[in-house]
BALUMMI-328888 format. One record per residue (C-alpha): chain; residue number from 0; residue in three letters; x, y, z. Coordinates in Angstrom, 1 decimal. Each point is the difference from the previous one (the first is absolute). Example, Ala and Ser with C-alpha at 12.3 -4.5 7.8 and 13.67 -1.06 7.14 Angstrom:
<recs>
REC,A,0,ALA,12.3,-4.5,7.8;
REC,A,1,SER,1.4,3.4,-0.7;
</recs>
This chain:
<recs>
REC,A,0,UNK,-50.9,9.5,-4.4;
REC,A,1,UNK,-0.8,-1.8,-3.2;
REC,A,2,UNK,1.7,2.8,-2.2;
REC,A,3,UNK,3.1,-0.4,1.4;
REC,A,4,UNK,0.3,-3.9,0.1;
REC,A,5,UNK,-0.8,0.5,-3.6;
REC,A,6,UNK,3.2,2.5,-0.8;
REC,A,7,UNK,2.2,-2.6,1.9;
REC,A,8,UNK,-1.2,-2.8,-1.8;
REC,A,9,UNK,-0.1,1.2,-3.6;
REC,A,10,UNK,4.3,0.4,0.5;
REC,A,11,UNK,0.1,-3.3,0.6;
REC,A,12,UNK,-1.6,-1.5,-2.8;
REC,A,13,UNK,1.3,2.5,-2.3;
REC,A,14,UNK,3.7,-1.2,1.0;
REC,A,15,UNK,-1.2,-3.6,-0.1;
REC,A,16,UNK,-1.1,0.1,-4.3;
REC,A,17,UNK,2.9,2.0,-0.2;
REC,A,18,UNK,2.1,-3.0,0.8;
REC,A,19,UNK,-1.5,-2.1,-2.4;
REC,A,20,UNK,0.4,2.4,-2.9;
REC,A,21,UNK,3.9,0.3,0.7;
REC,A,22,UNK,1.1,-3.4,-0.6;
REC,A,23,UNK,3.7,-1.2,-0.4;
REC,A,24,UNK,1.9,-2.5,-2.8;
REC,A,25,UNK,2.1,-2.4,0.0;
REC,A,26,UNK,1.9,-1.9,-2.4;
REC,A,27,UNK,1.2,-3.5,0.5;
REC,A,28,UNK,1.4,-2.8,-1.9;
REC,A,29,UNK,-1.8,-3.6,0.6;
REC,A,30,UNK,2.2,-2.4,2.3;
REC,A,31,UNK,1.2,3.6,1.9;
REC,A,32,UNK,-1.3,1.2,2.9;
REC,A,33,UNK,-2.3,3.3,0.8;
REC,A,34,UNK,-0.6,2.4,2.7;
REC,A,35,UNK,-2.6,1.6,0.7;
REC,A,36,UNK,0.1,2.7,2.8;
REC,A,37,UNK,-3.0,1.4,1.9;
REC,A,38,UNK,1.3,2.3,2.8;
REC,A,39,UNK,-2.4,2.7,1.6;
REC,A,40,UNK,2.0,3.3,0.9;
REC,A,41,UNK,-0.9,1.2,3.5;
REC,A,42,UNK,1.5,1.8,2.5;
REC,A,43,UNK,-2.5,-1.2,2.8;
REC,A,44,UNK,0.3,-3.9,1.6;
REC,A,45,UNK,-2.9,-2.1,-1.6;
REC,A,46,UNK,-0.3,-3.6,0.5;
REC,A,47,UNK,-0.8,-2.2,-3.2;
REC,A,48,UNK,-2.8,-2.7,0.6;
REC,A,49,UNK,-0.2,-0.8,-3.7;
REC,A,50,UNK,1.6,-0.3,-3.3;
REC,A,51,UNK,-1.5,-1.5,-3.3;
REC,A,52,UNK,1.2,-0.5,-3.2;
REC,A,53,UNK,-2.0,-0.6,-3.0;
REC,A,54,UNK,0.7,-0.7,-3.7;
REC,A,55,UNK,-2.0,0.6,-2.9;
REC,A,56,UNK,0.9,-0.9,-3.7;
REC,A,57,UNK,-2.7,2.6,-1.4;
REC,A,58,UNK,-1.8,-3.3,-1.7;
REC,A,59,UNK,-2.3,-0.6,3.2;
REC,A,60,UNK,-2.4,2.1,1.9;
REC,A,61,UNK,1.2,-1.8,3.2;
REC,A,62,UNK,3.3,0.9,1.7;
REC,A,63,UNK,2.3,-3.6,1.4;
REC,A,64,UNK,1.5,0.3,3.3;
REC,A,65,UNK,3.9,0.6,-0.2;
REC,A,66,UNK,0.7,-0.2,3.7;
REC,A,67,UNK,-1.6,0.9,3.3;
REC,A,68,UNK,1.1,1.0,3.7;
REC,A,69,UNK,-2.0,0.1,2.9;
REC,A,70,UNK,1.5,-0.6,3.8;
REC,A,71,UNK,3.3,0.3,-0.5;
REC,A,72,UNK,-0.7,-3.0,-3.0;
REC,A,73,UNK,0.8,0.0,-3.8;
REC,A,74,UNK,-1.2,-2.5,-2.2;
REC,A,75,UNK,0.2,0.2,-3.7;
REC,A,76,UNK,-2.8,-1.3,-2.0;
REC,A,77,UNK,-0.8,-2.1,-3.5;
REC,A,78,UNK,2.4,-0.4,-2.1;
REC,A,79,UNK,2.2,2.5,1.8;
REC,A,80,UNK,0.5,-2.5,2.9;
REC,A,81,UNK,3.6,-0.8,-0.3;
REC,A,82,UNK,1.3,3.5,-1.9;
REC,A,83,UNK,-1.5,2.6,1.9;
REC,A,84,UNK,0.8,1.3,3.7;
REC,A,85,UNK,-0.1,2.8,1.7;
REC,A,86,UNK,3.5,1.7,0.7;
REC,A,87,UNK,-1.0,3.8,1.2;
REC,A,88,UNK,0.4,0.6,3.4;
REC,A,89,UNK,-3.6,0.6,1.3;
REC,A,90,UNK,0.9,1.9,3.2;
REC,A,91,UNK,1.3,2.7,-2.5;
REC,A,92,UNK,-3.0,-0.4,-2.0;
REC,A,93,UNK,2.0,-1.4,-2.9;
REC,A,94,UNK,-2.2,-3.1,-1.7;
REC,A,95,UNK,2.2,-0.8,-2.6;
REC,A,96,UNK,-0.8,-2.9,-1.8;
REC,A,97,UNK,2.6,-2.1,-2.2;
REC,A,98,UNK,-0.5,-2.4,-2.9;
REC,A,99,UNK,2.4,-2.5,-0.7;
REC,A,100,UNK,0.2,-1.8,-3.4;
REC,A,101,UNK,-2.3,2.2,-1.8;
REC,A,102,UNK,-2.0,-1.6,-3.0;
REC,A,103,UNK,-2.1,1.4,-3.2;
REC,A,104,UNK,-3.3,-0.4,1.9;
REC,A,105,UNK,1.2,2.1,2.5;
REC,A,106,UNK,-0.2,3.4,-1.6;
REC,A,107,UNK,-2.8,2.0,0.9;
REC,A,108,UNK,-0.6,2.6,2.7;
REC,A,109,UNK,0.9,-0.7,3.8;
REC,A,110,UNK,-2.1,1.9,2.7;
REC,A,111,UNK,1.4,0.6,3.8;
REC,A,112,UNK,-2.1,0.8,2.7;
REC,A,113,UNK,1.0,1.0,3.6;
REC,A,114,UNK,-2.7,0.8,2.5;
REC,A,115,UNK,0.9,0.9,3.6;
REC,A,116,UNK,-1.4,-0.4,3.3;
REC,A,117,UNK,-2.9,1.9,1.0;
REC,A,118,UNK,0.2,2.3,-3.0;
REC,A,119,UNK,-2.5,-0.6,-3.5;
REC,A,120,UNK,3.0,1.6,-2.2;
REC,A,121,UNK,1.3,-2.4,-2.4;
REC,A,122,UNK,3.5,0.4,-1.5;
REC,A,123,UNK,-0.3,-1.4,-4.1;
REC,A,124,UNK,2.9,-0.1,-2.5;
REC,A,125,UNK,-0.8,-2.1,-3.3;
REC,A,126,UNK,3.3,-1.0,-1.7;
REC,A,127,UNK,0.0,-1.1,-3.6;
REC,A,128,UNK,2.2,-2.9,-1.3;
REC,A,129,UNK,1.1,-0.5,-3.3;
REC,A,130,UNK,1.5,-3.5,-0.6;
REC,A,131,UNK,2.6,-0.7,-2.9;
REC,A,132,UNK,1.0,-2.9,-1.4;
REC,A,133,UNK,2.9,-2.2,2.3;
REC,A,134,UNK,4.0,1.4,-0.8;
REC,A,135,UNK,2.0,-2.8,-0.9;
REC,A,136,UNK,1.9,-1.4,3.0;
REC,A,137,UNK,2.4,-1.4,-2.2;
REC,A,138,UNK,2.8,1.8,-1.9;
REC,A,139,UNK,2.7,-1.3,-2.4;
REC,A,140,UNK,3.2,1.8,-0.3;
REC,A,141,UNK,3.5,-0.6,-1.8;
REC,A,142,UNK,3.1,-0.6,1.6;
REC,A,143,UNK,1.4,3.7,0.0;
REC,A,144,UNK,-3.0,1.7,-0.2;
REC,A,145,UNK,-1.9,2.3,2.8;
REC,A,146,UNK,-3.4,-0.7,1.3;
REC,A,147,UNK,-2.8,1.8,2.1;
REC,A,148,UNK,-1.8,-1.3,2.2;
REC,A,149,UNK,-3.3,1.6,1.3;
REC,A,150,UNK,-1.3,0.1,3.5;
REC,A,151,UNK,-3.2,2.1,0.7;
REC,A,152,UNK,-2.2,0.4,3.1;
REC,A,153,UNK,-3.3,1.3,-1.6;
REC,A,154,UNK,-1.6,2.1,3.1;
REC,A,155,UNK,-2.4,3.1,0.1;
REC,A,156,UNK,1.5,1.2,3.3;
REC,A,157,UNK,3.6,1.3,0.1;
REC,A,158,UNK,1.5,-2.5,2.2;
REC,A,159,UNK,3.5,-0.1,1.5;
REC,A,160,UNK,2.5,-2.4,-1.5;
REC,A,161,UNK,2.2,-1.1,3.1;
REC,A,162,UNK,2.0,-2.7,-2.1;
REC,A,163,UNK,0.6,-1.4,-3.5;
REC,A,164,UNK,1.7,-3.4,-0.4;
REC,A,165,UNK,0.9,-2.0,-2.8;
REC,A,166,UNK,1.2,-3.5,0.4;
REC,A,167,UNK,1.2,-2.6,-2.5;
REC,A,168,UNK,-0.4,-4.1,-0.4;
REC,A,169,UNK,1.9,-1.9,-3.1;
REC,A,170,UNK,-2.8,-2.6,1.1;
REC,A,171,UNK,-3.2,-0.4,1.7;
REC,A,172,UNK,1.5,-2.1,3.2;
REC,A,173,UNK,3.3,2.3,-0.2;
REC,A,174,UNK,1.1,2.0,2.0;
REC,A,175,UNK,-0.9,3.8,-0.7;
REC,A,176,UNK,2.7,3.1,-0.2;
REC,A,177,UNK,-0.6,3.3,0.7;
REC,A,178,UNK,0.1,2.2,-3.1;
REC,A,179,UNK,-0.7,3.2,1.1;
REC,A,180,UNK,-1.3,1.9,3.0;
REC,A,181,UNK,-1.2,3.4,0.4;
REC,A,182,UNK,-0.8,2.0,3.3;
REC,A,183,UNK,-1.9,3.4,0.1;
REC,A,184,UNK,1.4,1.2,2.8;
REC,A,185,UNK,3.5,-0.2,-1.7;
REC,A,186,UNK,-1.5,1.0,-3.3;
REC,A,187,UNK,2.4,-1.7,-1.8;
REC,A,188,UNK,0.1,-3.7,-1.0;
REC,A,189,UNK,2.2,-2.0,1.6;
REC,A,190,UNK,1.3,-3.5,-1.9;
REC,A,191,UNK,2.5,-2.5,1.8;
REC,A,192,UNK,3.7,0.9,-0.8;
REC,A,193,UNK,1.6,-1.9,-3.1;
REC,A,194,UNK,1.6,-3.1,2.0;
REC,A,195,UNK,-3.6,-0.4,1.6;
REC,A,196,UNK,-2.2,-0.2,-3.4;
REC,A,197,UNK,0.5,-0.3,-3.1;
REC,A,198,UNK,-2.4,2.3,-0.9;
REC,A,199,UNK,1.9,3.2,1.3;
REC,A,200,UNK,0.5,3.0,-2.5;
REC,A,201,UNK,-2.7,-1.6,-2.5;
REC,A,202,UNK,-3.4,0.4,1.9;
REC,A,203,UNK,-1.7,3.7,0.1;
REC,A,204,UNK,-3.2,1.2,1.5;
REC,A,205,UNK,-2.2,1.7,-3.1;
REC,A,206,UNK,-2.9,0.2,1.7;
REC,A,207,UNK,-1.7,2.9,1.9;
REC,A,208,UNK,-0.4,-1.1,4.1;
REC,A,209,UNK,-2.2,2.6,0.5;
REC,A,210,UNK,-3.0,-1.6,-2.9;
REC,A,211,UNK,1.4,-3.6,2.0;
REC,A,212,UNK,1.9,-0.6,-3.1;
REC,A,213,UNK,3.1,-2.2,1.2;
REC,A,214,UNK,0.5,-1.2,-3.6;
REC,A,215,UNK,3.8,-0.8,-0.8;
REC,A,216,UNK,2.0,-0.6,-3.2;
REC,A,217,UNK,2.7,-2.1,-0.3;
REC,A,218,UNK,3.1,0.5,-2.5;
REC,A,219,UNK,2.4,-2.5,-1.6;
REC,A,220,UNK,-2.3,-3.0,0.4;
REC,A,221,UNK,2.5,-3.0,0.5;
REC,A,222,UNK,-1.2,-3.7,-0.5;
REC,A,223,UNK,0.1,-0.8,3.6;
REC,A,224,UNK,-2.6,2.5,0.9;
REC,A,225,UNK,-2.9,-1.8,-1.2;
REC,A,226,UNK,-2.6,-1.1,2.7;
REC,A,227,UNK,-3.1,2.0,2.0;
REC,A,228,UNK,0.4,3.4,1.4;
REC,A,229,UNK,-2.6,0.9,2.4;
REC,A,230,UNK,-0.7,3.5,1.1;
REC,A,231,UNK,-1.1,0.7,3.3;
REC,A,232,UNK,-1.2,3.7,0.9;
REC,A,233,UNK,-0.6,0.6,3.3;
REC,A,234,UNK,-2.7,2.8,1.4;
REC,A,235,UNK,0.2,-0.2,3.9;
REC,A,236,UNK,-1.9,-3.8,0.4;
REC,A,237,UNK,-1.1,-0.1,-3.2;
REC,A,238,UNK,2.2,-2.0,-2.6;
REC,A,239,UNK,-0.5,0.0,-3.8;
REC,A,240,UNK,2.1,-3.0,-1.9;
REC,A,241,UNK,0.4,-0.6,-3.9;
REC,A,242,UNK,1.8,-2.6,-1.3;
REC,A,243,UNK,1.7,0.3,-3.7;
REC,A,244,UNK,2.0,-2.9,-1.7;
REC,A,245,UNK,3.0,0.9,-2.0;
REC,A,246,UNK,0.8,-2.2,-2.9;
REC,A,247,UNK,3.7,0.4,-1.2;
REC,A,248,UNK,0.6,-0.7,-4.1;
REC,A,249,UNK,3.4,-0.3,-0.9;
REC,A,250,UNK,0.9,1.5,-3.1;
REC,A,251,UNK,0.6,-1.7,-3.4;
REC,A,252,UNK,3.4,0.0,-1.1;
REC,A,253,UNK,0.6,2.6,-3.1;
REC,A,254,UNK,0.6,-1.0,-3.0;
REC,A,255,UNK,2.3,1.2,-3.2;
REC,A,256,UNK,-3.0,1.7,-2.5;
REC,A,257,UNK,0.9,-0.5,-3.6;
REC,A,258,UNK,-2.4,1.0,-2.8;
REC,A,259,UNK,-0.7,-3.0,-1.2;
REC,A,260,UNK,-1.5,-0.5,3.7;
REC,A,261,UNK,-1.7,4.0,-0.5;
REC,A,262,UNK,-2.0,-1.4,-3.1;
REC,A,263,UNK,-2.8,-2.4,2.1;
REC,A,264,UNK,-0.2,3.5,1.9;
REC,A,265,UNK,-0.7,2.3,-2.9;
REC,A,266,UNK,-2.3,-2.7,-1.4;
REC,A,267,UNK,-1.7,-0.4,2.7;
REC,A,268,UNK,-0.9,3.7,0.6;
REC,A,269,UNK,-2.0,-0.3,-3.5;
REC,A,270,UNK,-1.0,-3.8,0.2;
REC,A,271,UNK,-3.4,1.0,0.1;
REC,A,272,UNK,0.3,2.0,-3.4;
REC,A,273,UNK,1.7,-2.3,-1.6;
REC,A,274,UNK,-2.0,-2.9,0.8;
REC,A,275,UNK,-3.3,1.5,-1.4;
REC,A,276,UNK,1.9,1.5,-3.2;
REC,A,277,UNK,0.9,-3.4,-0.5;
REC,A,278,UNK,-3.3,-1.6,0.0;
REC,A,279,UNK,-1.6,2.9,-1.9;
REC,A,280,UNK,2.8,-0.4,-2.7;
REC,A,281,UNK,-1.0,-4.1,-0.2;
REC,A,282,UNK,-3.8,0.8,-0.5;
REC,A,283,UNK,0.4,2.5,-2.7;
REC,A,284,UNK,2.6,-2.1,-1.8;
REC,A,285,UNK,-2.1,-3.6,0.7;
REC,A,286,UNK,-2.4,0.1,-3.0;
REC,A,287,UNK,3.4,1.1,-2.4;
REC,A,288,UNK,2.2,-3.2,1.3;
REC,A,289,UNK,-3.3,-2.0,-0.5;
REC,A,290,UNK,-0.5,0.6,-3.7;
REC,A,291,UNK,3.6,-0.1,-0.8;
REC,A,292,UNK,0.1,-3.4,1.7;
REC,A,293,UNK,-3.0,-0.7,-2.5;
REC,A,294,UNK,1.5,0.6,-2.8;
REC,A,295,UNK,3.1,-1.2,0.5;
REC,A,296,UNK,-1.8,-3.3,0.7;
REC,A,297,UNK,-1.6,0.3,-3.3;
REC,A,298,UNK,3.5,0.9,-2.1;
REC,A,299,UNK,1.6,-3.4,1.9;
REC,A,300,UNK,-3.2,-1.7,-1.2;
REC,A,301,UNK,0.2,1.2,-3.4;
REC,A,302,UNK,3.4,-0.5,-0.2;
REC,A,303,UNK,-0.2,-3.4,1.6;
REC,A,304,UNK,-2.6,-1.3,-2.9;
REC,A,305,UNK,1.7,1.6,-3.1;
REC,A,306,UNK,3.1,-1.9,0.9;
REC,A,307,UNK,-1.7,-3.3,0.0;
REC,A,308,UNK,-2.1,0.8,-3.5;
REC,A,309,UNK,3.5,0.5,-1.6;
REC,A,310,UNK,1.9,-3.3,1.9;
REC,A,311,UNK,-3.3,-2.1,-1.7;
REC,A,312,UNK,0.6,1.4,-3.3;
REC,A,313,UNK,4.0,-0.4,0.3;
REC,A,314,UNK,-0.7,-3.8,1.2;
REC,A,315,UNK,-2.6,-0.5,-3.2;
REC,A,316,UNK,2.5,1.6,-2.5;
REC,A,317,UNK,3.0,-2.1,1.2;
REC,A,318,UNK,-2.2,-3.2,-0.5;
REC,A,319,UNK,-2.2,-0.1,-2.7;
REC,A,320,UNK,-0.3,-3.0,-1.8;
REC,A,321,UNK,-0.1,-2.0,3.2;
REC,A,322,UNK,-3.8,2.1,0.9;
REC,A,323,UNK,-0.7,-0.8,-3.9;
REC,A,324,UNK,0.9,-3.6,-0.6;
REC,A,325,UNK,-1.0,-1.0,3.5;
REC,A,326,UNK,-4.2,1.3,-0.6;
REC,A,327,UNK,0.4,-1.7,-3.5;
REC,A,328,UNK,-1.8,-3.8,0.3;
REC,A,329,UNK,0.4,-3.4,-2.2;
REC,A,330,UNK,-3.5,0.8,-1.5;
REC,A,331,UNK,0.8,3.7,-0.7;
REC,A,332,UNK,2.9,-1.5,-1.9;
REC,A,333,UNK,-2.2,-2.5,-1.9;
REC,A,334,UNK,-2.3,2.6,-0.9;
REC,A,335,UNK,2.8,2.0,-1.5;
REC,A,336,UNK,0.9,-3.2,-2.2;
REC,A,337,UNK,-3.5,-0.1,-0.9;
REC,A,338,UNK,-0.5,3.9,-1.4;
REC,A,339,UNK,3.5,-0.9,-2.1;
REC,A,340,UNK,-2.0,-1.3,-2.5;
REC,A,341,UNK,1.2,-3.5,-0.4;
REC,A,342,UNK,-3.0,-2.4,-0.2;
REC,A,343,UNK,1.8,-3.4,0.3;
REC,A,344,UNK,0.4,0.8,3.9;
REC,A,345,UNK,-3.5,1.2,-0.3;
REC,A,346,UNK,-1.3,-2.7,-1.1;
REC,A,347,UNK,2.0,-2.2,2.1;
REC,A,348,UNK,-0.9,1.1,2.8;
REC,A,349,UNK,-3.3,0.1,-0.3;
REC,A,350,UNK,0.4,-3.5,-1.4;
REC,A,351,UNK,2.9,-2.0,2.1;
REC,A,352,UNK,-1.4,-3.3,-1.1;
REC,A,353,UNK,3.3,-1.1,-2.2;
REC,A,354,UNK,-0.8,-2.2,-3.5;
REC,A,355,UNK,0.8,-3.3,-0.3;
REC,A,356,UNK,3.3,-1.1,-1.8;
REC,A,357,UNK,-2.0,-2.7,-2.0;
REC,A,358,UNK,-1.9,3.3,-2.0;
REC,A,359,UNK,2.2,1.3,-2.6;
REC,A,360,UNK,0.1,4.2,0.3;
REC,A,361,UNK,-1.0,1.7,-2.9;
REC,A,362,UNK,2.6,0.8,-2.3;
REC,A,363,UNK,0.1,3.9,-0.4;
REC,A,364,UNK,1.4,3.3,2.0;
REC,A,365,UNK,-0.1,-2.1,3.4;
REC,A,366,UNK,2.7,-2.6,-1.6;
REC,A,367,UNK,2.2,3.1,-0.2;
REC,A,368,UNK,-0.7,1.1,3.5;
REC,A,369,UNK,0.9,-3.0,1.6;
REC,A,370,UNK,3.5,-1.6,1.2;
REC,A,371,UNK,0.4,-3.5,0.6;
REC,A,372,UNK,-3.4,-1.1,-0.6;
REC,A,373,UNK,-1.1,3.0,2.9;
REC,A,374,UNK,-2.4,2.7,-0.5;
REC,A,375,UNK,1.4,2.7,0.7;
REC,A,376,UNK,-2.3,1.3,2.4;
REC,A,377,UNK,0.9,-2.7,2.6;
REC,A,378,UNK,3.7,0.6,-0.9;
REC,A,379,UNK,-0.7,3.5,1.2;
REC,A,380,UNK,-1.4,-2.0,3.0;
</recs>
């Protein structure tokens, strides 16, 4: 009996690493939410008496607790306490897991478990996530313009959209409008008539229901439809909500283009260019302006003392006897008296003592000489 417990077993086992080996992804945006389905196919009535749910980053060796249920109890665990919860129905063996406000450190590889009663099969589906970085929640559009705005349930499982709303606030304690609605059943989208909204004829579903894609775009963008639009896709109990804010710009006014206003444009497409021919241009032509500054210093230099060589000889030539007779002294004229060759002032100057009246002169040449009784040399006096 051991060769046949054997054969049953090695099934088993060869189902269960098959499991692990055929893993599912998942691409989510941070801030959005993910889910994660683990359902086991089977036609026969099995009752669940545990699911698990672990996460590893591939960093550790050591898997973290996602979320646990045991006795009719969930409880998520770590840092997936408030975001995670369990929203598979587990009397159809469904353990679904969903994980609200995904962020970076959440990507890695999720592993489900479901074990049943009396039974040592264990159900395992591994689900990669892949986390990219948060879409903006905030758009700006121009009056006129059209706008999208996504809405995207990220799920493994193909789950059936029951409802899609869209609703409107201008503020945050407003009160909302209803954009858009859509219904599966009707498979059409159904908006409130024109005297209802004001949104009628300019809102259009563009997103694919069946990939929960209840994204929306919205045409001729008026001023008065800036506020939040929130999203709200609805999967049985289960509710997904984004909200996006819609910032309205109104557009500037246009204006007459001359081409005097066309030249800063042209310009500006080659400022660059310009701007380093110009400075190239200065360096090579800095050392030329340099020496002609030089030199011209020097010509205004040589210029400068030539002109006042030639105003000191003019000013010389126009007065010349006043630089002669002014450097000629009293002695230098006595001196020239002396080399005339007349020795009477010679000798009385040399000899100023004067003779007395009493002492007759000598009767010769000095009679001659004399006037009135006075040598002539002091007559010269």
């Amino acid at each position: 009996m051991f060769h046949p417990l054997k054969l049953i077993l090695m099934p088993v086992l060869l189902d269960y690493s098959l499991g692990l080996d055929d893993s599912i992804e998942l691409t989510v945006s941070v801030g959005d939410s993910a889910l994660m389905g683990c359902v086991f196919q089977s036609a026969e009535e099995k009752h669940v008496t545990k699911v698990d749910w672990m996460f590893s980053s591939g960093e550790r060796v050591k898997d973290d607790f996602v979320l646990f249920y045991y006795a009719n109890i969930s409880v998520p665990v770590g840092r997936f306490q408030n975001r995670a919860r369990l929203v598979g129905d587990i009397s159809h063996h469904d353990g679904s897991l969903l994980l609200q406000n995904v962020e970076e450190a959440d990507q890695g590889t999720y592993t489900c478990e479901i074990r049943f009663k009396m039974e040592s099969l264990v159900f395992k589906k591994a689900v990669v996530l892949h986390v990219l970085p948060e879409e903006p929640t905030e758009l700006m559009v121009h009056v006129g313009d059209s706008t999208q705005m996504g809405c995207v349930f990220q799920s493994t499982e193909e789950k059936h959209v029951t409802r899609v709303d869209w609703m409107f606030s201008p503020g945050e304690r407003a009160k909302e409008e209803i954009v858009l609605r859509y219904y599966p059943k009707l498979n059409a989208s159904k908006g409130y008539p024109q005297n209802w909204g004001r949104f009628q004829n300019r809102v259009n579903l563009v997103g694919d229901i069946s990939h929960n894609d209840g994204s929306i775009r919205l045409q001729g963008v008026k001023e008065s439809d800036g506020g939040n639009y929130t999203c709200s896709i609805h999967l049985g109990n289960l509710t997904f909500r984004k909200t996006i804010v819609l910032h309205v710009i109104l557009k500037e006014p246009r204006t007459l283009v001359t081409p005097a206003a066309l030249i800063p444009e042209i310009l500006g497409g080659n400022q660059l260019v310009t701007i380093v021919g110009i400075i190239c241009t200065t360096i090579l032509l800095l050392p030329v302006l340099i020496l002609i500054v030089k030199r011209t210093h020097r010509n205004k230099s040589s210029v400068t003392s030539t002109t006042l060589v030639r105003s000191l000889e003019n000013t010389n030539k126009a007065h010349p006897e006043k630089h002669i007779y002014s450097s000629i002294t009293t002695q230098e004229v006595i001196d020239e008296e002396e080399s005339s060759g007349k020795p009477e002032a010679t000798y009385m100057t040399m000899h100023p003592v004067r003779p007395s009246l009493r002492s007759a002169p000598p009767s010769g040449p000095l009679d001659n000489k004399s006037v009135g009784g006075m040598p002539k040399s002091e007559q010269a006096f």
